[in-house]
C-alpha positions in Angstrom: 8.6 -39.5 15.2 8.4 -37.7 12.1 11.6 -36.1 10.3 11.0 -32.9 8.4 13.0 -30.9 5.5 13.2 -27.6 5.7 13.5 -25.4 2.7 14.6 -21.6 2.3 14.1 -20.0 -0.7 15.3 -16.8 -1.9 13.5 -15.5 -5.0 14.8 -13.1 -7.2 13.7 -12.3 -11.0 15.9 -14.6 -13.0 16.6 -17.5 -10.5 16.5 -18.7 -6.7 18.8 -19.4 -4.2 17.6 -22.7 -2.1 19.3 -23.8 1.6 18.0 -27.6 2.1 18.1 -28.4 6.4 16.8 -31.2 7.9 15.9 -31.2 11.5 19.3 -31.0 13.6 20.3 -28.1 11.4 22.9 -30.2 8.8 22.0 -29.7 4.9 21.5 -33.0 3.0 22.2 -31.2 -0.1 24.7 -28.5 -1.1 23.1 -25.0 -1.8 21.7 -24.9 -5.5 20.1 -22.5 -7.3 17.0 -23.0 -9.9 15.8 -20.1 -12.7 12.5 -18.4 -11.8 10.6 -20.1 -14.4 8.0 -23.1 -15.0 11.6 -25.4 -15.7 12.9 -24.8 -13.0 10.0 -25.2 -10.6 10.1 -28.6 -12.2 13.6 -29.5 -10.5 12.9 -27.5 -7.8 9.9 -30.3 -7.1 11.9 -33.3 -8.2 15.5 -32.3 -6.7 13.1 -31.9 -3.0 11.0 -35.1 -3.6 14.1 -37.3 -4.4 16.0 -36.3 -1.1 12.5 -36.3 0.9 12.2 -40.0 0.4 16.2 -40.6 1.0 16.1 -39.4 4.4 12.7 -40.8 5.0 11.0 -37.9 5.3 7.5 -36.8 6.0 6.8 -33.3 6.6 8.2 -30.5 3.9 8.0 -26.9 5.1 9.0 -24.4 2.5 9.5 -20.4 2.7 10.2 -17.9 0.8 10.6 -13.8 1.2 7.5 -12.0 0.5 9.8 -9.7 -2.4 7.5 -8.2 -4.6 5.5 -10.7 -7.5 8.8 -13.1 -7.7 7.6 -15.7 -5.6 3.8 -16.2 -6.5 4.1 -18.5 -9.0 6.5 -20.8 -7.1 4.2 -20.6 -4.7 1.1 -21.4 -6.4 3.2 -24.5 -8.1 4.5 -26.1 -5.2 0.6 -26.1 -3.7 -0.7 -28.7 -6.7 2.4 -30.2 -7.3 3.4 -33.8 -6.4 5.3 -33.0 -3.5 1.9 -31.7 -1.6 0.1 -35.2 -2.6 3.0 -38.2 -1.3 4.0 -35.4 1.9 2.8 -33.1 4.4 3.4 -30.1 3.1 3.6 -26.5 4.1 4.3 -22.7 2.5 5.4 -20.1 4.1 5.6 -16.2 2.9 7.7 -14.5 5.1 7.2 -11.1 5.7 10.6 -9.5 4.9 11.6 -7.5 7.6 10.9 -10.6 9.6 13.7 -11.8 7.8 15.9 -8.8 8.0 15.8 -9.0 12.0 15.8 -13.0 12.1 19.2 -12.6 10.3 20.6 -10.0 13.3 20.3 -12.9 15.9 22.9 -14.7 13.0 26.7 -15.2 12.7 27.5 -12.4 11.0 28.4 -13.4 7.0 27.2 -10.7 5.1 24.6 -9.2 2.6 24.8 -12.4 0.5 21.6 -14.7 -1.1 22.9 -17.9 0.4 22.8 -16.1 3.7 18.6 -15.1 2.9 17.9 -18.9 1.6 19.9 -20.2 5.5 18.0 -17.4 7.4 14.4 -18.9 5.9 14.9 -22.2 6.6 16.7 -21.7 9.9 13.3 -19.7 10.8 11.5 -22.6 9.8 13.2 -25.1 11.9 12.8 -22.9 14.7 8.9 -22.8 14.6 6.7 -19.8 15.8 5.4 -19.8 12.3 3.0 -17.5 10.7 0.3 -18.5 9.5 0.3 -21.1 6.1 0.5 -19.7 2.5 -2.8 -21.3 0.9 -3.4 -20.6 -2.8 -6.6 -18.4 -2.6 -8.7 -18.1 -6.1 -12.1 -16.8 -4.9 -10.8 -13.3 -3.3 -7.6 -13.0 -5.4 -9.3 -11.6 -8.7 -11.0 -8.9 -6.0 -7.7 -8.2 -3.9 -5.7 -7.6 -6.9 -7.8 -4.9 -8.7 -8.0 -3.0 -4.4 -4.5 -3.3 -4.7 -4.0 -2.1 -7.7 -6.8 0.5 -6.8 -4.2 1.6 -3.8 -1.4 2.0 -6.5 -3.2 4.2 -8.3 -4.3 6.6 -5.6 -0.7 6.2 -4.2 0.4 7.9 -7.5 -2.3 10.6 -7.7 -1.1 11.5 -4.2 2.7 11.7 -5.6 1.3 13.2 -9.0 -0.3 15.8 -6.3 2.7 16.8 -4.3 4.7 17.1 -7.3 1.8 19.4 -8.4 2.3 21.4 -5.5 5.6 21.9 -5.2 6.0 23.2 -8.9 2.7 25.5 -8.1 5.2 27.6 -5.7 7.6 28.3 -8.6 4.9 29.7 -10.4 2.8 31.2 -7.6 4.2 30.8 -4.5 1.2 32.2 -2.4 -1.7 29.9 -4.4 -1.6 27.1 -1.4 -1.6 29.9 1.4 -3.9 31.9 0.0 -6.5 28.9 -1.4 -8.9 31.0 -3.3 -11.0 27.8 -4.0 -11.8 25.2 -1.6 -9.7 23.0 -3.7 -6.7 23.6 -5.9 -7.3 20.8 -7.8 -11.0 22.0 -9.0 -11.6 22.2 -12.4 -11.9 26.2 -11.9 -8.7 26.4 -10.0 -6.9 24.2 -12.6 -7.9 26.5 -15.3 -6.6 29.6 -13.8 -3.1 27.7 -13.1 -2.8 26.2 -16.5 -4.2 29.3 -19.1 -2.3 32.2 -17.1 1.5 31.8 -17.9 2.5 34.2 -15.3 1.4 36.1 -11.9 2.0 39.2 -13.9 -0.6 38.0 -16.4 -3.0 37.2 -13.6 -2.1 41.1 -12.0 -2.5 42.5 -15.2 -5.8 41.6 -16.1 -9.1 43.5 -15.3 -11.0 42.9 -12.6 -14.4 42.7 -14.4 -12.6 40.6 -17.2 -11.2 37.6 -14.4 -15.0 38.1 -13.1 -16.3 36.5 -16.5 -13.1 34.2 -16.4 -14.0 32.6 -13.3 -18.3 32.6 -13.9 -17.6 30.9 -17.0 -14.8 28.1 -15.8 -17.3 28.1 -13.1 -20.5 27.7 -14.7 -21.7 30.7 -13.0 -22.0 28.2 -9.5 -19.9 30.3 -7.4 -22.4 32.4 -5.3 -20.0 35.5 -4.5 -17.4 35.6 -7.6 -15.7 38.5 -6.1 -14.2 37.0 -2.9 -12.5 34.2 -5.3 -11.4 37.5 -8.0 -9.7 39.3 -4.6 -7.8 36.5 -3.6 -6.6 35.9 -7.1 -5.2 39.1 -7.3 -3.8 38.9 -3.7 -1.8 35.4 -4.7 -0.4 37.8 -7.6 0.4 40.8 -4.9 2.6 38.6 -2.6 3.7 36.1 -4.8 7.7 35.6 -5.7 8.1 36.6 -9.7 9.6 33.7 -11.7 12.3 34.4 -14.0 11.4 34.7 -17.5 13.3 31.7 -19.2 11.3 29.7 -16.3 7.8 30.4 -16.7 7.6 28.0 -20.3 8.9 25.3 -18.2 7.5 24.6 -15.1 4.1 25.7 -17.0 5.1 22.6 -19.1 5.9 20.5 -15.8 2.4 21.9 -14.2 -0.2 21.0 -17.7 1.5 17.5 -17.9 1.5 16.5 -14.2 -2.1 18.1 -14.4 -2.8 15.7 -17.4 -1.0 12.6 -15.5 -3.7 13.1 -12.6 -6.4 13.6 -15.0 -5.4 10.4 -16.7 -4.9 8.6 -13.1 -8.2 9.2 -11.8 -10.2 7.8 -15.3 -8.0 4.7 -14.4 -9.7 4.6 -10.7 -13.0 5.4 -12.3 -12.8 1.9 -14.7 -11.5 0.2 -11.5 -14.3 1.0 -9.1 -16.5 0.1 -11.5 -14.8 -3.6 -12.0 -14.4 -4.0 -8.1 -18.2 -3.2 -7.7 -19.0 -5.7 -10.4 -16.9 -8.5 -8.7 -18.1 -7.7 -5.0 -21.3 -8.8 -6.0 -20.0 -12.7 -5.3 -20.0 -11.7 -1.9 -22.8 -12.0 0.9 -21.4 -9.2 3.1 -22.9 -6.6 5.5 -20.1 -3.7 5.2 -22.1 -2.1 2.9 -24.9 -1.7 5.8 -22.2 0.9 7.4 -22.8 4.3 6.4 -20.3 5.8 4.7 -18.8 2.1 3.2 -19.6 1.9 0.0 -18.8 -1.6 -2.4 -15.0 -0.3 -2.7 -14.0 0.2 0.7 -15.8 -3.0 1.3 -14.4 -4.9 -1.1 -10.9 -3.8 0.0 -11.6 -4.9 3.7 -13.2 -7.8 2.3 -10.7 -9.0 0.1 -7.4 -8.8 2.6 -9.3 -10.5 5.6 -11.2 -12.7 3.4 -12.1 -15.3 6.4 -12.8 -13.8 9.3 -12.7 -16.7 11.2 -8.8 -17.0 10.5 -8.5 -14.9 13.5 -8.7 -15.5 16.9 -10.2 -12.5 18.0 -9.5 -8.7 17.4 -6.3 -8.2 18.6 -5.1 -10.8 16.1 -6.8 -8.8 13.4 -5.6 -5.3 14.3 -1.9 -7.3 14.5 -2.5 -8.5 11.3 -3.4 -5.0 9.7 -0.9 -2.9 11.2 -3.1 -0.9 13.5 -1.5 -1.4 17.3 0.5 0.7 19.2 3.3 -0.9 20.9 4.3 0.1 24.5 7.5 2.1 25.6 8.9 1.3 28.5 12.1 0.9 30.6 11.9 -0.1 34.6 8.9 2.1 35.3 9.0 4.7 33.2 6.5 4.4 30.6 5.6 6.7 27.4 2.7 8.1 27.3 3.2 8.8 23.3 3.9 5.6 21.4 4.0 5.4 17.3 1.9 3.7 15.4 3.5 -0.1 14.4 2.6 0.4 10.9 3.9 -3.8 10.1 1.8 -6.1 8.6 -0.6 -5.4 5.9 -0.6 -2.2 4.4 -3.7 -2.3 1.8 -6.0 -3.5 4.8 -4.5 -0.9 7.2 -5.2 1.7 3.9 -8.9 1.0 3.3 -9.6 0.4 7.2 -8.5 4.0 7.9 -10.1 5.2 5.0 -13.3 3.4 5.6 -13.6 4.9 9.3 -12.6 8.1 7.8 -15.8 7.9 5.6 -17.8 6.7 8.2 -16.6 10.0 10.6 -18.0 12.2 7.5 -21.1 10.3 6.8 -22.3 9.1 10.5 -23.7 11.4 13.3 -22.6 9.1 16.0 -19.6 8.2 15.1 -18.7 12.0 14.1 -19.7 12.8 17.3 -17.2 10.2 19.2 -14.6 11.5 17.0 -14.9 14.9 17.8 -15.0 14.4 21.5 -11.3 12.5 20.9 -9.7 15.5 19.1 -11.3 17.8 21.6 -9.2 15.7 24.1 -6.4 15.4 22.2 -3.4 17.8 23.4 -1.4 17.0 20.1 -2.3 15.0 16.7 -5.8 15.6 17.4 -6.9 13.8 14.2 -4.4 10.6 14.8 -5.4 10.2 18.3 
């Protein structure tokens, strides 16, 4: 029968924590910590491969929290290192709220990192894995720049609301009124930043904001007037700032403007590097219309094999898009949340993608209508 040695590892930036278990739960080593670094990787490897072969042991299993970039490289070490070639050997990357409610069925002992290093390699022992870490170099050049593509548009979404909320200090009735389609149009942008007050925007002649907005506009607004009106209504019902607050949130408003501006040329150099690298891939997402190579690359690059799962449920699991049941005896809810585990840059460019597809497909707009039509509440959700 083979023996196996379990190994938890809790990574942090300068070094990690490691609980050693064999299989009836006792340790053959005392707790020990190694730095975060090449050295100590080193004897990480030798400390595990010297009490492997004392206690005769075949299989190595080795986890570690998923917290943040801290435990790639181990990771990516321990895969070619020498303990993979003599043993059967298998990594783990623990979700970390897995963790989190693994250590509630616990003794309680505390918030401690011995207590994270016992809790992985307890849950190892136990079994019920997910699936193996395997070092992945022909989709991990693509993943990280749709990751680091999510980033960005995770900031330009903060940089946005930040926007907004600073807009109502200067003119509180710009978002309720929306004399452009968009606030953020170059037009729109234009009149918030080169107006310093409401009063200003009051003050000035009707015929005069007509050339303002024609010209800001390159003359492509096709009735001038309407927009001119609801200017000068947002000026009507807006709140008057104080004085010695206009300079500065004018100031807040240009530089979260410029921080947006500067955001969206980074997503602009990105697209253009994911495109370039999805073309190493034979794929038919592409054929979908409305999924272009970025949505397609950021499908592509967190499934990567499709045949790594079972079927779809596994996959929907896997990306975060089920909806648990709620029920106790025989009551059951009819609403139920959204799980929102798993992986959150597939769930992002899956939602995305099928939001494009809604704009860009009669069919599928069609379905999509007839659920919100049916919908009683969060007509767009359901």
């Amino acid at each position: 029968m083979s023996k196996s040695l379990f190994c938890g590892c809790d990574v942090a930036l300068e070094n990690n924590t490691i609980w050693l278990m064999l299989d009836d739960g006792s340790q053959p080593a005392k707790l020990f910590n190694v730095d975060n670094s090449q050295l100590g990787a080193d004897v990480l490897v030798e400390r595990i491969y010297s009490i492997a072969k004392e206690h005769c042991v075949s299989d190595i299993l080795i986890g570690t929290e998923a917290t943040s970039m801290y435990d790639w490289h181990l990771l990516e070490y321990l895969a070619e290192s020498k303990l993979a070639l003599e043993f059967s050997l298998k990594l783990y990357r623990f979700n970390a709220k897995w963790i989190k409610n693994f250590k509630k069925s616990l003794a309680p002992r505390g918030k401690t990192d011995p207590i994270d290093s016992f809790a992985i390699a307890e849950r190892l022992r136990i079994g019920r894995l997910p699936k193996e870490y395997v070092p992945d170099t022909k989709y991990q050049p693509l993943r990280k720049l749709t990751r680091f593509r999510f980033h960005l548009m995770q900031q330009i979404a903060r940089e946005k609301d930040f926007f907004l909320a600073n807009l109502f200090l200067k003119a509180s009735a710009y978002s309720r009124v929306a004399p452009f389609a968009s606030t953020f149009s170059a037009t729109s942008l234009s009149v918030i930043n080169d107006f310093f007050s409401v009063d200003e925007l009051a003050a000035m002649p009707i015929e005069e904001l007509t050339e303002f907005i024609l010209e800001k506009g390159k003359a492509h607004f096709s009735k001038p007037s309407e927009i001119v009106d609801n200017l000068k209504r947002v000026a009507r019902e807006s709140y008057r700032l104080k004085p010695e607050l206009a300079p500065t949130v004018n100031l807040i408003l240009a530089s979260t403007f410029n921080n947006i501006r500067c955001y969206k040329e980074q997503v602009k150099l990105v697209d253009s590097a994911i495109a370039e690298n999805l073309k190493a891939f034979k794929h038919t997402l592409d054929s979908i219309p409305g999924i272009g190579p970025v949505y397609a690359a950021g499908i592509l690059a967190e499934i990567s094999d499709v045949h790594r799962f079972s079927n779809d449920s596994s996959l929907a699991q896997f990306s975060g898009l089920t909806w648990p049941k709620h029920q106790s005896g025989k009551f059951q809810a009819e609403e139920t949340r959204m799980s929102h585990t798993g992986n959150q840059y597939l769930r992002y460019y899956l939602v995305e993608a099928a939001n494009s597809v809604k704009r860009c497909d009669a069919t599928y707009k069609a379905f999509y209508e007839k659920k919100y039509a049916e919908a009683t509440k969060h007509h767009h959700k359901r």
